[in-house]
C-alpha positions as CSV (number, residue, x, y, z in Angstrom):
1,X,136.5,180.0,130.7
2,X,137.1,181.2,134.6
3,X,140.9,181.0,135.8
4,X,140.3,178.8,138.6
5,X,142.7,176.6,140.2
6,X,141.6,173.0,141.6
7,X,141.2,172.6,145.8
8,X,144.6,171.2,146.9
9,X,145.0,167.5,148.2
10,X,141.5,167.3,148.2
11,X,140.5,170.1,150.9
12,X,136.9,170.9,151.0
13,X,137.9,174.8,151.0
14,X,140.1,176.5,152.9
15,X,136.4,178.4,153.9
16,X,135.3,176.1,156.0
17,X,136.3,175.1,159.5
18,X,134.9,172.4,162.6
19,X,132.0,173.6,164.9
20,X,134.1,172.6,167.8
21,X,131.5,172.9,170.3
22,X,129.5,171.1,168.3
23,X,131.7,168.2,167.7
24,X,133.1,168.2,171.5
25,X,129.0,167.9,172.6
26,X,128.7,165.3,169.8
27,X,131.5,162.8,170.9
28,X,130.9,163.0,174.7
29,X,127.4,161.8,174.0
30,X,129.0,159.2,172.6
31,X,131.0,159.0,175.3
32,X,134.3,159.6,173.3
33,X,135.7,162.0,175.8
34,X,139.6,161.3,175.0
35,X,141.6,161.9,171.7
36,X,141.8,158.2,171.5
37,X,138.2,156.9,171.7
38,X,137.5,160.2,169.4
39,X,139.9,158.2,166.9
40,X,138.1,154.6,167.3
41,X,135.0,156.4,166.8
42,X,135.3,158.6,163.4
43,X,138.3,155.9,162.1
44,X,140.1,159.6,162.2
45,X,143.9,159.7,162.6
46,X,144.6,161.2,165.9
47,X,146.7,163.8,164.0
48,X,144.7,164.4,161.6
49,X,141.8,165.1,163.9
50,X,143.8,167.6,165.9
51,X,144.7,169.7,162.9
52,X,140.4,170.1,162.1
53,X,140.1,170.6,165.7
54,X,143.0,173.5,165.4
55,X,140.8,174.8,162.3
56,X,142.4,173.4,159.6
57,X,140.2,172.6,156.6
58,X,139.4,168.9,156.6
59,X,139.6,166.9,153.3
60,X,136.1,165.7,152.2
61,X,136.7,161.9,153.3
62,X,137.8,163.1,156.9
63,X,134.6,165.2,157.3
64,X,132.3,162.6,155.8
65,X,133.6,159.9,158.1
66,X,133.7,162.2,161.4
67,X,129.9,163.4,160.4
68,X,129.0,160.1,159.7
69,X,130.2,158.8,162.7
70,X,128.3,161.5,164.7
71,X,125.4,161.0,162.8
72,X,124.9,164.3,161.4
73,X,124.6,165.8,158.0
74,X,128.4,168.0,157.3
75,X,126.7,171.4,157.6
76,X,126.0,170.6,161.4
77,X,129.5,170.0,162.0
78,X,131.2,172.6,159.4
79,X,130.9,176.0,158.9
80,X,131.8,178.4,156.2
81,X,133.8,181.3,157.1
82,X,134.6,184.4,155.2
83,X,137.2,184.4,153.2
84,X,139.3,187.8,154.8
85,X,141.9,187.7,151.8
């Protein structure tokens, strides 16, 4: 059996990271330019939405309500990166 330890507080992966120009195009056609319509949009606490846009892995609920709210599938909106550990 592999020694592997469970994703803390339910983080996707500590691999994977916003597409910020992706998401900043996405929200101003929406025409949630500020923090706070960005929040009324995705349901998103303004906090936590700063710490994904400072590339913090999101939890799985987070990145299904922001990609839902954009309208895109996850993979549009978050990318792996290599692990450099």
């Amino acid at each position: 059996m592999p020694d592997t330890a469970p994703t803390p507080a339910g983080r996707i992966s500590e691999t994977f990271r916003l597409r910020r120009e992706v998401y900043d195009r996405l929200v101003e056609a929406k025409g949630a330019g500020t923090v706070e319509q960005q929040v009324r949009l995705t349901g998103v606490a303004r906090a936590t939405l700063f710490r994904i846009r400072g590339g913090d892995p999101p939890s799985l609920t987070s990145a299904v309500k922001i990609a839902d709210a954009l309208g895109v599938p996850l993979n549009a909106l978050f990318e792996r990166v290599k692990d450099t550990a």
